[in-house]
Residue frames as qw, qx, qy, qz and C-alpha x, y, z in Angstrom:
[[0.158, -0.228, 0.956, -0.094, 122.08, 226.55, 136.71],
 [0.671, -0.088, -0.613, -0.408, 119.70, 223.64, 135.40],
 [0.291, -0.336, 0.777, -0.445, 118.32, 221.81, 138.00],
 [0.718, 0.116, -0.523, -0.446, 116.92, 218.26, 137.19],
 [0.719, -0.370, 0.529, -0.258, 116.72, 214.96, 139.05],
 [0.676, 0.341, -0.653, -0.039, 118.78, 211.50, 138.36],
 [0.466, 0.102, -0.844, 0.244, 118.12, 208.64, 139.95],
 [0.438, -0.732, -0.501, -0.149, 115.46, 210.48, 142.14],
 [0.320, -0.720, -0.111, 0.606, 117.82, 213.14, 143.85],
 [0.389, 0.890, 0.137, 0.193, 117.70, 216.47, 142.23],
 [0.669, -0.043, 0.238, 0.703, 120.99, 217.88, 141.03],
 [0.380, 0.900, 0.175, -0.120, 121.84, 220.97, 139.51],
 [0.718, -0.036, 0.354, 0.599, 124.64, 221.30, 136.78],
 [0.050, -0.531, 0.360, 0.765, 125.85, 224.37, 134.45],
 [0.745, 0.464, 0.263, -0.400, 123.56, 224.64, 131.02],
 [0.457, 0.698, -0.543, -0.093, 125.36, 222.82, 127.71],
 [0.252, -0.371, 0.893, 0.044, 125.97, 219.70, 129.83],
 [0.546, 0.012, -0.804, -0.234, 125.40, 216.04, 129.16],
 [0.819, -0.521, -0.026, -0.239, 123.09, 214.03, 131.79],
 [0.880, -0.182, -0.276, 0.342, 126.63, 212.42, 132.44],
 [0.349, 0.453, -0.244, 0.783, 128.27, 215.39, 132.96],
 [0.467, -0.567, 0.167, -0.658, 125.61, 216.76, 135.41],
 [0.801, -0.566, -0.188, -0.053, 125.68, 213.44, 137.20],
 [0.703, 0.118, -0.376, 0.592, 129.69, 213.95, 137.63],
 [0.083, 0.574, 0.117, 0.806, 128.93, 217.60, 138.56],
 [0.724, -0.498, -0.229, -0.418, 126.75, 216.27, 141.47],
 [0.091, -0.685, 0.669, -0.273, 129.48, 214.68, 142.71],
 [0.956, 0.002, 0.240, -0.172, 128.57, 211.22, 141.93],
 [0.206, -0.441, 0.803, 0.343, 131.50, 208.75, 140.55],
 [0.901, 0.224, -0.162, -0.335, 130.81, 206.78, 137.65],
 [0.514, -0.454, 0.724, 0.079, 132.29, 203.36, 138.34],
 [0.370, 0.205, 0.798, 0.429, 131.39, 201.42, 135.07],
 [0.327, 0.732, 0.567, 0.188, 129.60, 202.13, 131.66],
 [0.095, -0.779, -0.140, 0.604, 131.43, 204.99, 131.44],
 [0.681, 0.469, 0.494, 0.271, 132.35, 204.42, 127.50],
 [0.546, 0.446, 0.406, 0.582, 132.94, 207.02, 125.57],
 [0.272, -0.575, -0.221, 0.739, 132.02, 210.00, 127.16],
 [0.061, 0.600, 0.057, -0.795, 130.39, 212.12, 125.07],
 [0.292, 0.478, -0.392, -0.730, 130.31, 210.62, 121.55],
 [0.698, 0.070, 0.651, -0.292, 127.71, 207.76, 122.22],
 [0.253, 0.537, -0.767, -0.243, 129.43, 205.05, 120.25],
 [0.181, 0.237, -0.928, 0.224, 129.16, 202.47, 122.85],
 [0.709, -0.348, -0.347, -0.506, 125.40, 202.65, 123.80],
 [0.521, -0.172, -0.799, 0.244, 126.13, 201.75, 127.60],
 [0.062, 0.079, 0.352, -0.931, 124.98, 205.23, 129.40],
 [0.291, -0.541, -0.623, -0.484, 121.18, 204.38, 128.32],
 [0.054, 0.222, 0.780, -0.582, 118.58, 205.89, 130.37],
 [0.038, 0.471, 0.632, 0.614, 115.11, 207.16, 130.56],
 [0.091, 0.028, -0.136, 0.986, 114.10, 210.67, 130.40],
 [0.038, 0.791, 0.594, 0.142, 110.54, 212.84, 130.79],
 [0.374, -0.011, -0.146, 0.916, 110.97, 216.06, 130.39],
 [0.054, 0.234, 0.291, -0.926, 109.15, 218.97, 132.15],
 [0.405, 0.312, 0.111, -0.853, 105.43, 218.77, 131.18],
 [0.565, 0.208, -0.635, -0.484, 105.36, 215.95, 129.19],
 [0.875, -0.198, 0.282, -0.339, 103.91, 212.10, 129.97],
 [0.928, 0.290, -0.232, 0.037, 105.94, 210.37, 127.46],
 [0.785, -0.437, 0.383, 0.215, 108.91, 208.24, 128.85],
 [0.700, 0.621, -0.304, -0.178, 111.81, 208.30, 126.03],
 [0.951, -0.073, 0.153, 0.258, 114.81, 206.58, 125.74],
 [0.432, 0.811, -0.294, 0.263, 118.54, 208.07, 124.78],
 [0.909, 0.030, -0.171, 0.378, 121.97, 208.24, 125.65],
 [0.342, -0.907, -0.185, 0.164, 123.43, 210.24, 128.86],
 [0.533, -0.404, 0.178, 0.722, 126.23, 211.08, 127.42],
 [0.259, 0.142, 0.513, 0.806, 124.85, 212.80, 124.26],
 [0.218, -0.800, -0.498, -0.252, 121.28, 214.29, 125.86],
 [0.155, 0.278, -0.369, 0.873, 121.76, 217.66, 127.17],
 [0.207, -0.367, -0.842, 0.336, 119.95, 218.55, 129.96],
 [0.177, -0.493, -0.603, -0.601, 116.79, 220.39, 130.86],
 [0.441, -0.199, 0.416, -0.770, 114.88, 222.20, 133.94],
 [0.714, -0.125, 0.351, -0.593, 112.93, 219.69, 135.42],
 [0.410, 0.550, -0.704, -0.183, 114.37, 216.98, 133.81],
 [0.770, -0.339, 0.523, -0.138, 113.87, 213.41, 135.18],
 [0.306, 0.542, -0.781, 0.063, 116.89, 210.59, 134.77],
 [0.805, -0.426, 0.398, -0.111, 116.73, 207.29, 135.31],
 [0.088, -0.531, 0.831, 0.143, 119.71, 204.81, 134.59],
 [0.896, 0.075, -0.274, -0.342, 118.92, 201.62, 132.74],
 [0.561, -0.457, 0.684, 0.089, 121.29, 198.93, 134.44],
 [0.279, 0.312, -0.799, -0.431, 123.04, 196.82, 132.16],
 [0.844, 0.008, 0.456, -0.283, 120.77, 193.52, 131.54],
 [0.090, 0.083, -0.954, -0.272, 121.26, 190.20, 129.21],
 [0.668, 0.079, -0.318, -0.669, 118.63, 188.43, 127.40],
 [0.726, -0.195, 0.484, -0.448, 117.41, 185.49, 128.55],
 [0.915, 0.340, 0.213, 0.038, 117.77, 183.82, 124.87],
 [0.249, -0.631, 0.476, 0.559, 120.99, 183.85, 123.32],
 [0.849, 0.442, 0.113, -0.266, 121.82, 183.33, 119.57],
 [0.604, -0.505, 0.546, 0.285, 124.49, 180.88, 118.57],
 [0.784, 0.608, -0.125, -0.012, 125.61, 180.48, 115.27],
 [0.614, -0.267, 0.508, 0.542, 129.45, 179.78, 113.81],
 [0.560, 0.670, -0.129, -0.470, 129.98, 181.68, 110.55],
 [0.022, 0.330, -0.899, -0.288, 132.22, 179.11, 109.12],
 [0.389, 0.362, 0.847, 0.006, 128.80, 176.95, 108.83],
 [0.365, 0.783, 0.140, -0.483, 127.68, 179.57, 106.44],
 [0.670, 0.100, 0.598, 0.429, 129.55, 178.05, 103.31],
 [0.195, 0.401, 0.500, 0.742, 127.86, 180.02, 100.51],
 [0.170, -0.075, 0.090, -0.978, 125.20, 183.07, 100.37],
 [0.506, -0.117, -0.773, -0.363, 122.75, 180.62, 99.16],
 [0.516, -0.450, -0.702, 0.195, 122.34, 179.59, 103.08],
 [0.004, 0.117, -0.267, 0.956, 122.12, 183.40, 104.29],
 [0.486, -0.160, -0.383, -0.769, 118.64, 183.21, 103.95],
 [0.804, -0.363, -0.453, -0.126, 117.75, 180.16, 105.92],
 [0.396, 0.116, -0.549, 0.727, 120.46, 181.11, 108.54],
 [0.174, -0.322, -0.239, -0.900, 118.43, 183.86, 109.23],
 [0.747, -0.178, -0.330, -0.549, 115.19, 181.71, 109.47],
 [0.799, 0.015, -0.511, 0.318, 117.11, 179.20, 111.69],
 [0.436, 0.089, -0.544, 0.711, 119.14, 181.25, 114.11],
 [0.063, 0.116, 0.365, -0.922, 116.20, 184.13, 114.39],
 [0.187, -0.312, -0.785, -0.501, 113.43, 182.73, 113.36],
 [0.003, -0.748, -0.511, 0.424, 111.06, 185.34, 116.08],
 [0.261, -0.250, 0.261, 0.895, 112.41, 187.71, 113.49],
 [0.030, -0.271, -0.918, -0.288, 109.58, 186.74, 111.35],
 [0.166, -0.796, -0.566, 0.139, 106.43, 187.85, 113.98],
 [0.306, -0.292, -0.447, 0.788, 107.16, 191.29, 113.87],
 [0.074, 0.618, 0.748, -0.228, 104.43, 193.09, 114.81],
 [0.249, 0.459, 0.161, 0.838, 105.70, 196.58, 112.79],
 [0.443, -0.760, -0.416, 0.229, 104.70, 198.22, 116.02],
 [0.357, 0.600, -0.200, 0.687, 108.09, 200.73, 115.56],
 [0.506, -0.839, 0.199, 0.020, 108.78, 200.80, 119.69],
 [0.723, -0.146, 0.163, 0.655, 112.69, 199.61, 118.39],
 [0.526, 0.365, 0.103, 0.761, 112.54, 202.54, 116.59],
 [0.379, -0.861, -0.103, -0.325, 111.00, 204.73, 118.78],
 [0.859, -0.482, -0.007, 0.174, 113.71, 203.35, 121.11],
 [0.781, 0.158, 0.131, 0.589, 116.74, 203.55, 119.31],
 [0.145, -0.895, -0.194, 0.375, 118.63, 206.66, 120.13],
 [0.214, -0.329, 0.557, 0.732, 120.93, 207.22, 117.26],
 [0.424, 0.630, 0.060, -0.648, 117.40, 207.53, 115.07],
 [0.079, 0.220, -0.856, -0.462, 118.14, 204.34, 112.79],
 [0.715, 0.066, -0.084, -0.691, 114.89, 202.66, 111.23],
 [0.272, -0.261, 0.920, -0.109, 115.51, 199.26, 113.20],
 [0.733, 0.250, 0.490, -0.401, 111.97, 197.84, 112.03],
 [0.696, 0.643, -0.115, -0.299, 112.85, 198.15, 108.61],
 [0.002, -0.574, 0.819, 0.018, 116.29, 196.64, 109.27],
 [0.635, -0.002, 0.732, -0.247, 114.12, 193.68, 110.54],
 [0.718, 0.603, 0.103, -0.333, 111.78, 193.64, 107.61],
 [0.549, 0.687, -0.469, -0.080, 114.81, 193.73, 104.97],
 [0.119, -0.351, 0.928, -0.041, 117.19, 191.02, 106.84],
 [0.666, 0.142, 0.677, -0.279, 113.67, 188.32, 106.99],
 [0.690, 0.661, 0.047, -0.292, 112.89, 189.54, 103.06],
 [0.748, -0.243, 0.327, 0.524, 116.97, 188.87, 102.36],
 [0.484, 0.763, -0.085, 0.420, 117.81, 191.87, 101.25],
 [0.830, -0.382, -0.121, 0.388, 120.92, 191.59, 103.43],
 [0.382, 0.335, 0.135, 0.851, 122.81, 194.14, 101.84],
 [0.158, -0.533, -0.286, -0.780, 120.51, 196.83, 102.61],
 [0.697, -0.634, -0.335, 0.004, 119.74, 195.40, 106.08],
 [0.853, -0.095, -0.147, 0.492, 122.96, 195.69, 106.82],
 [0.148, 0.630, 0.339, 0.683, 122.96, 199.21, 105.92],
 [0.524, -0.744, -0.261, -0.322, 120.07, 200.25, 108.25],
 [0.805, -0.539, -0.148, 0.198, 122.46, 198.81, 111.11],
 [0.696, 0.524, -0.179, 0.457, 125.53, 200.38, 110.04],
 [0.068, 0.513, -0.443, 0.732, 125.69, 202.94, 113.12],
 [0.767, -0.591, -0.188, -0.165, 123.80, 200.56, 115.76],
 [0.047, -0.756, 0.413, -0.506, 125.87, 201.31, 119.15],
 [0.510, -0.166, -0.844, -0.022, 124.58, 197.77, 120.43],
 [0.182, -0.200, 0.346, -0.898, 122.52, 199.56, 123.54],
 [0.188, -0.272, -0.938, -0.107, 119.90, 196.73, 123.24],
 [0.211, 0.323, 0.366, -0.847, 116.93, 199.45, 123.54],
 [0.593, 0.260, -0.294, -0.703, 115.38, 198.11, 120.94],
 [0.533, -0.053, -0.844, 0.030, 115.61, 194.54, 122.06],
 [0.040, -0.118, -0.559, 0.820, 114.04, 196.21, 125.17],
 [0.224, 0.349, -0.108, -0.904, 111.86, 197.36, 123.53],
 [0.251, 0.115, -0.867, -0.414, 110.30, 194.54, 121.26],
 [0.677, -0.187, 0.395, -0.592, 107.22, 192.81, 122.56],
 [0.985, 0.131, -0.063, -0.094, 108.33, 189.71, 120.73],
 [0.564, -0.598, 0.530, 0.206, 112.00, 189.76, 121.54],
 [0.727, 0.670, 0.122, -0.085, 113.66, 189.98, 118.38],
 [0.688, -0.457, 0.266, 0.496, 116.83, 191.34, 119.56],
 [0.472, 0.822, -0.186, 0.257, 117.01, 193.76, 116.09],
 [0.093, -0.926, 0.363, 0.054, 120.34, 194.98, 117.21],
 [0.651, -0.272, 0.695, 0.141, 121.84, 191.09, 117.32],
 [0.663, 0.480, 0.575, 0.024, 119.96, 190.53, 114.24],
 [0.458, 0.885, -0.087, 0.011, 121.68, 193.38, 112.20],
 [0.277, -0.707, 0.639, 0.121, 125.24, 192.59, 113.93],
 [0.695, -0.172, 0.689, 0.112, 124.87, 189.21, 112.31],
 [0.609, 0.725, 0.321, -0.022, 123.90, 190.10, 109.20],
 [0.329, 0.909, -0.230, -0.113, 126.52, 192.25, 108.73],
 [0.316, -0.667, 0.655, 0.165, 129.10, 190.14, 109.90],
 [0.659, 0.222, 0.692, 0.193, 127.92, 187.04, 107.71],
 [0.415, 0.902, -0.104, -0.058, 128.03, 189.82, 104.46],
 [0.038, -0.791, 0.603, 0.093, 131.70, 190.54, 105.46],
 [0.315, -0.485, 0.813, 0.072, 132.52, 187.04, 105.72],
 [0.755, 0.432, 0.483, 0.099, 130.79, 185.79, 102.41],
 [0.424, 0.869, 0.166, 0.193, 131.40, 188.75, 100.15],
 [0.011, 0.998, -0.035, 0.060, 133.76, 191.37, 101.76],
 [0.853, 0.077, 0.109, 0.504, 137.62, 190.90, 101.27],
 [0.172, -0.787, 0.210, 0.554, 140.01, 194.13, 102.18],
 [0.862, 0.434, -0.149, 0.218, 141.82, 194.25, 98.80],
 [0.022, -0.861, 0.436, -0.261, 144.71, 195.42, 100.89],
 [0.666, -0.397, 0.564, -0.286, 144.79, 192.69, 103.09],
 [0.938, 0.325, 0.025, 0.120, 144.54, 189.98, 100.06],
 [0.367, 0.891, -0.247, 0.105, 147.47, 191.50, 98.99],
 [0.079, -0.673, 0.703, -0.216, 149.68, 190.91, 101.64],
 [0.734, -0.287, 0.597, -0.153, 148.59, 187.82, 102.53],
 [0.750, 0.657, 0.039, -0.066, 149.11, 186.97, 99.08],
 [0.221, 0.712, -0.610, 0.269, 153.26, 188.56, 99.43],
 [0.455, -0.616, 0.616, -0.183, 153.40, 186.51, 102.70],
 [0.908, 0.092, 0.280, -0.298, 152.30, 183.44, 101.09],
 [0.764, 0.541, -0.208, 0.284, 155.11, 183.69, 98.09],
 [0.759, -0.191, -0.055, 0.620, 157.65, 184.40, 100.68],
 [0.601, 0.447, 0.207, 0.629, 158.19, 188.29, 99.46],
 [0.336, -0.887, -0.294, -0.117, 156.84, 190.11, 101.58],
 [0.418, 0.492, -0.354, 0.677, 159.37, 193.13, 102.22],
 [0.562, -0.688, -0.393, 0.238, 159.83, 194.31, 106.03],
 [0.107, 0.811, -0.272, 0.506, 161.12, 198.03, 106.42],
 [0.724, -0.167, -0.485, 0.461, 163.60, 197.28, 109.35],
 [0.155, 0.048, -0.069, 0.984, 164.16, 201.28, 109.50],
 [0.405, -0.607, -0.258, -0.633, 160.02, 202.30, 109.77],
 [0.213, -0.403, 0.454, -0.765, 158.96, 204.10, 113.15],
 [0.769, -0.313, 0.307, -0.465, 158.25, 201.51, 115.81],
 [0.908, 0.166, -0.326, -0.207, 159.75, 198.86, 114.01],
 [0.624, -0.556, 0.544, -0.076, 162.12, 196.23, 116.13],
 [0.790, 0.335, -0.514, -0.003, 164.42, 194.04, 114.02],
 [0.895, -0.350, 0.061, 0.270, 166.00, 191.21, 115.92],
 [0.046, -0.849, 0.526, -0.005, 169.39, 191.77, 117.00]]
């Protein structure tokens, strides 16, 4: 058995688990943030670890960190920033204004101090600074990129000494890409059939419900 401590009471759990597994194991209930279980997607099990012998404090996600002798666990509670950022893509007209959006909506984006604690932070190991860097320079494409697997876990907006909120700052980016540039061609299509009127409707495909 591993024996480790979460939340300041030591526990001990079978080796090969997850910190969420050992805390279930303990006989604790999880009542929220229980996401995904195992295949940190959802970036809501954050906590922070030190493990046996070391000083450094890390960040990661208890559902995907196995555990350790001497392990210490604490739980981040969920939090909310203090600033929000509002925007509307439909005021985004052309690409042309991607650039000042940017400069406008996040305009602490700017100060950052290339310190790398977002990426030190970031447990899925994505190079958030540089996301920054490339969304301020407008290479948007490529920012967008960087963010592609962010889990939104706001440990790197934790993390920031200027409050930058990278993780907001790459969700917007990509979504203002998708909604200048990016067009399913599937989707044209149909809306395209519905528009002439042609659009066929299998009455006979599985699940379907024709009126009676």
């Amino acid at each position: 058995m591993i024996s480790l401590s979460i939340e300041g009471k030591q526990v001990e759990a079978p080796p090969n688990c997850s910190i969420l597994q050992a805390f279930l194991h303990a006989g604790e209930t999880l009542v929220e943030g229980v996401g995904c279980m195992g295949q940190g997607v959802c970036g809501s099990c954050r906590v922070l670890v030190r493990r046996a012998g070391k000083q450094e404090v890390i960040t990661a996600l208890a559902c995907e960190t196995l555990i350790e002798d001497g392990m210490q666990v604490a739980f981040l509670d969920f939090f909310t920033s203090p600033a929000r950022h509002v925007y509307r893509l439909e005021d985004i007209e052309d690409s042309w204004q991607a650039l000042q959006a940017i400069s406008d909506i996040f305009p602490e984006a700017a100060d950052c101090r290339h310190c790398s604690g977002c990426d030190r932070a970031c447990p899925k190991g994505l190079d958030v600074q540089r996301g920054v860097n490339l969304a301020v320079e407008g290479n948007l494409s490529e920012a967008g990129h960087v963010f592609d697997e962010c889990v939104m876990c706001n440990l790197c907006t934790l993390a920031c000494p200027e409050l930058i909120q990278p993780n907001h700052l790459g969700l917007f980016v990509r979504r203002m890409i998708a909604s200048l540039t990016l067009r399913p061609a599937n989707l044209m299509r149909r809306l395209r059939e519905i528009e002439r009127g042609d659009m066929t409707i299998d009455l006979d495909a599985p699940g379907a419900q024709p009126p009676h």
